[in-house]
N, C-alpha and C positions, 0 to 999 in steps of 0.2 A: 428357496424355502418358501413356505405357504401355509394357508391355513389352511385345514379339510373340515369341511360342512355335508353332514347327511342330514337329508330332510325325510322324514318319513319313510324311511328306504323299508322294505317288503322281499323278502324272498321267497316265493313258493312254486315249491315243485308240481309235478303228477301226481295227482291224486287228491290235491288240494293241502299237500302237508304243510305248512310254513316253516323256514329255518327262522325268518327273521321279522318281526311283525309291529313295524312302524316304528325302526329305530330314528331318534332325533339326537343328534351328536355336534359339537362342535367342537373343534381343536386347534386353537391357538398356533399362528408361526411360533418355531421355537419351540413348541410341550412338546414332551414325551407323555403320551399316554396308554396305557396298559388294561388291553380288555382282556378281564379273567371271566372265568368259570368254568365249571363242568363240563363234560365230552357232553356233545350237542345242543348246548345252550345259544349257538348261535353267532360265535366272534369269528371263527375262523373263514367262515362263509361273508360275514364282514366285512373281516380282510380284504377278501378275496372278489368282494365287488367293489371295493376300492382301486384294487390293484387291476380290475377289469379284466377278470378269469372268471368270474359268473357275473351272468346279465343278471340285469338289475329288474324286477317284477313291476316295483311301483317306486315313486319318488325320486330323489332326487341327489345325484352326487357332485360337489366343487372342488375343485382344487385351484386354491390361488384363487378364488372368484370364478373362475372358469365350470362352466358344467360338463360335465365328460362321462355322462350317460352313454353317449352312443362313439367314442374316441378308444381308439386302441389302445392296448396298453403300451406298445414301443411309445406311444405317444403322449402319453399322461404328465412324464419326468417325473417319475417315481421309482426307487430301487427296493426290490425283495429279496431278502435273504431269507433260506426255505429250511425246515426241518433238517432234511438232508444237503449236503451242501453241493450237489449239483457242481462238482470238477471236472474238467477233463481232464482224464488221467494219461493220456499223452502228450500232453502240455505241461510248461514249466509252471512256478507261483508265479512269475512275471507272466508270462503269457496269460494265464486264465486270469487275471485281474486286470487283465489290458485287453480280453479280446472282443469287449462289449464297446469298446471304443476302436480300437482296427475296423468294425464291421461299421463302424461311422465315418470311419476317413477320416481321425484325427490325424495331425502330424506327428511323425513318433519321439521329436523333441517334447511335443503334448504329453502325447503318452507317457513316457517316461518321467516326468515330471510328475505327472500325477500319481502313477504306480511307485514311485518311489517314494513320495509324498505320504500317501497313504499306509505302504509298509511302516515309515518311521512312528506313525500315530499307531501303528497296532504292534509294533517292536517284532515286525520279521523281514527285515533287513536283509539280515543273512541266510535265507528262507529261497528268494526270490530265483535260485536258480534248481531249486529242486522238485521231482515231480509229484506228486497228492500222496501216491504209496508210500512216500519217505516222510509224511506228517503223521504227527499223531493226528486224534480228534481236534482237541482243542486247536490246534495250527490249522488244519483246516475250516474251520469254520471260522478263525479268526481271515482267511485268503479266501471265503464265501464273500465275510466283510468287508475286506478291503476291495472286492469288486463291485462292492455297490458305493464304497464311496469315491471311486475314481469317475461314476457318473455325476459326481457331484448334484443330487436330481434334487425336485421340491421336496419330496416326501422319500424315509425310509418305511419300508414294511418289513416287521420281523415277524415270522411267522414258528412260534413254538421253537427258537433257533438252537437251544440246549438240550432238549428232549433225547437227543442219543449221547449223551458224555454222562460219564460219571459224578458221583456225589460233590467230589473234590474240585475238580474242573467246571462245574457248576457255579462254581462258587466263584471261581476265579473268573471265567467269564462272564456273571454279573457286572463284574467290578469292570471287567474291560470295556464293556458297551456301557458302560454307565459313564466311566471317564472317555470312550468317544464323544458321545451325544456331548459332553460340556466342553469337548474340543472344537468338533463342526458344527453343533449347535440348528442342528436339521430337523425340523418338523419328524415326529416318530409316531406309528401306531405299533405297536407291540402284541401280541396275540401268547397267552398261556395258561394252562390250566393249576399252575405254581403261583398260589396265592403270597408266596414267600418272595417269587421275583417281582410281582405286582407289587407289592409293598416297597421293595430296596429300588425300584429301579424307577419306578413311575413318580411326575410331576401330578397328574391325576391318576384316579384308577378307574376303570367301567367294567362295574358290576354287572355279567347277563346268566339269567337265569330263565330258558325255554323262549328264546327270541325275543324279551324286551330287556332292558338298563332298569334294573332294580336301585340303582344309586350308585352317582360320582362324585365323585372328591377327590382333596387331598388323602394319600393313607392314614395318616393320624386321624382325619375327620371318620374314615369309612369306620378304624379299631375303635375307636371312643363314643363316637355318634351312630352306629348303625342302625337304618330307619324300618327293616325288615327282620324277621327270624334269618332269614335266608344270607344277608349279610353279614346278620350276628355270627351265624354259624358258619359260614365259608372264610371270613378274615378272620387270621387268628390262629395261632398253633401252638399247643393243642387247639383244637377248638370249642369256642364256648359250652357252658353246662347248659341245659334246660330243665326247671324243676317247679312240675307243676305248685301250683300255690291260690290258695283264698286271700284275697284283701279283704280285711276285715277292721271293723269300729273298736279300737278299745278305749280303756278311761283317756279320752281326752287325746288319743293318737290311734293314729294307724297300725296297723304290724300285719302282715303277712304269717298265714297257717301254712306250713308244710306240711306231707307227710310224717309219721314216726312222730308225730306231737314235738317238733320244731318248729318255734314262733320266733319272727324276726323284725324288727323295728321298723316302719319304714321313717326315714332319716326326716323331720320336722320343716327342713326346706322344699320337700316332694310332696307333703302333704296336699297344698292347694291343687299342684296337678294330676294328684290320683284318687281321689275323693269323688270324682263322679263314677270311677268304677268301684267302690265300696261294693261290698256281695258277690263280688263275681268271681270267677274261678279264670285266673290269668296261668300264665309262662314265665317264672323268675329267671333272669338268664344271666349269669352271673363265669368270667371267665376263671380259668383253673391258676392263674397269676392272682385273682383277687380273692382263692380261698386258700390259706396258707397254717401256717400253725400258728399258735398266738405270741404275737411279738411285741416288748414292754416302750412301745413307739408312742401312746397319748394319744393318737390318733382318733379323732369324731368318726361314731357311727359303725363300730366297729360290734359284731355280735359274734356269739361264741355257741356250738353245740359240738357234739359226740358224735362220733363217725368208727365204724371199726373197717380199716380197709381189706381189701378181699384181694389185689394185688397189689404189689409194690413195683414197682423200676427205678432201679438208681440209674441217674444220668450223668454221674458226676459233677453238673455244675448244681445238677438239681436232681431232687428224686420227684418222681410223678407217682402219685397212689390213687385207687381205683375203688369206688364204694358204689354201692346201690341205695338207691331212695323210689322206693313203691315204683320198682323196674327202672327209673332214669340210672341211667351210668353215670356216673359223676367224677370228676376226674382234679384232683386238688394238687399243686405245687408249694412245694416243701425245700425247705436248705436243706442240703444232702448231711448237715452236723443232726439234724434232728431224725429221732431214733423213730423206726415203723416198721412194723412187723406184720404180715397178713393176720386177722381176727379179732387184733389187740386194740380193745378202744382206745383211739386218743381225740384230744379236744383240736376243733379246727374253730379260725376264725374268718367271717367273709365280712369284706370290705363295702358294706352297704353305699359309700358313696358311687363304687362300682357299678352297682347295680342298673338290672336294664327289665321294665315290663311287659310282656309281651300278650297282645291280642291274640290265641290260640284260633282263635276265626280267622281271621284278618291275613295275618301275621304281622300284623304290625307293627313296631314300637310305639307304646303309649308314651 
């Protein structure tokens, strides 16, 4: 187990494109961390000069202290488990989880100690004599897993490992790699464009958006604190609203102009931090959890206006409704007891301690 340090790592292609443009990263022995975002924002290529399957442009990569810029990957002590799960399908689940260690010349008392070892942390036991064809999904990629932890290496790499299982199995496999990691407890980098795994699974999360780290954290800090639009908007599901707005002076307080002559308070503690932007025309960004119908809670800061929604979806645990404001989409959660009907105004309340203001330049968060 190890820490992984990039220093300023750089990836660019022919032609001058960059995938990856002076990431700084550090990863604690022990974290589990989970680099999310978008197809091409740059994590998988990451990975992937971690695990030293693309050379590295500029900077600098450690494992354990060690730099291994220029060190094979047999040689790193690092295991990857890939998208697809790479089986041989004439080999048994013992075999393929043991033959990354036969091409070592372990002793097969070794071996079998470990493949067995490992079977029991991932509950396929009784697995171990059948061939890949005779698994499902999920079983195989759990025997993906189990051969990278029979190398016992410094570092795991997962690379988008769910990406072909279904909704359901998803889910279950979360939980499985989640309760590994707290069994072997092995340095992880994780790689997925599922801001929903980044959240359940990761110790920190790394935000990248077009080859740099927009913001890391814990997930509670990325959901609560988000320091970009781009954050706001990518953690989060549904995903946060954005609704243009004037800051504006009134008697003696602040309040926010919306469109459709909706005016909203802003909360008397936020005052001293948003008073240099008085006059200006911001970003309210408020999530679809903190506009809800109005509930007799006592609650500080709480504002109320008219909305008539344009769609509805019940969810059963919740219904989701769907309105417009001067073209923003806005998207509010509701108790599925509370009655909504597409056209039919009703009154909705947003939770202004929620609230998040956004530099429409910038994107900042103010």
């Amino acid at each position: 187990m190890a820490q992984v340090s990039l220093r300023k790592i750089v990836k660019e292609y022919e032609g001058g494109v960059q995938a990856v443009k002076g990431v700084d990263l550090e990863i604690e022995d022990h974290e589990f961390v989970v680099l999310v975002g978008p197809s091409g924002c740059g994590k998988s290529t990451t990975l992937r000069m971690i695990a030293g399957l693309e050379e590295i442009t500029a900077g600098d990569i450690a494992i354990g202290g060690r730099v291994v810029n220029d060190i094979p990957p047999r040689d790193r002590d690092i295991a990857m488990v890939f998208q697809n799960y790479a089986l041989y399908p004439h080999m048994s689940v013992y075999e393929n989880m043991g033959f990354g260690l036969t091409l070592r010349k372990f002793p097969k008392d070794e071996i079998r100690r470990r493949v067995e070892n490992a079977a029991r942390i991932l509950d396929i036991g009784n697995l171990l004599d059948r061939k890949p064809k005779a698994l499902s999904g999920g079983q195989r990629q759990r025997v993906a897993m189990g051969r990278a932890i029979v190398r016992d290496p410094k570092v795991f790499l997962f690379d988008e490992p769910l990406s072909n299982l279904d909704a359901k199995l998803r889910v279950q496999m979360r939980t499985e790699i989640k309760k590994v990691h707290q069994t072997v407890r092995t340095t992880t980098v994780y790689v997925t464009h599922d801001q929903v795994e980044a959240m359940t699974l990761a110790d920190r999360v790394v935000v990248m958006n077009h080859g740099v780290i927009e913001q890391v954290g814990p997930p509670q800090d990325l959901y609560h604190h988000p320091t970009t639009r781009f954050v706001a908007g990518f953690i989060g599901s549904p995903a946060m609203n954005f609704i243009p707005a004037r800051l504006e002076q009134g008697s003696g307080a602040l309040r926010l102009a919306l469109p459709d002559n909706i005016a909203l308070p802003v909360p008397p503690e936020r005052t001293q931090r948003y008073t240099p932007y008085v006059g200006r025309d911001l970003l309210l960004g408020i999530r679809p959890e903190h506009l809800t119908e109005v509930k007799a809670t006592g609650k500080q800061n709480i504002a109320t206006f008219e909305a008539a929604p344009e769609v509805v979806e019940p969810m059963g645990m919740e219904t989701l409704i769907h309105f417009w404001i001067q073209g923003a989409e806005i998207c509010a959660k509701l108790d599925p007891a509370v009655p909504a009907e597409p056209g039919r105004k009703m009154t909705l309340a947003v939770d202004l301690n929620q609230m998040h203001l956004i530099d429409p330049d910038s994107g900042r968060v103010l």
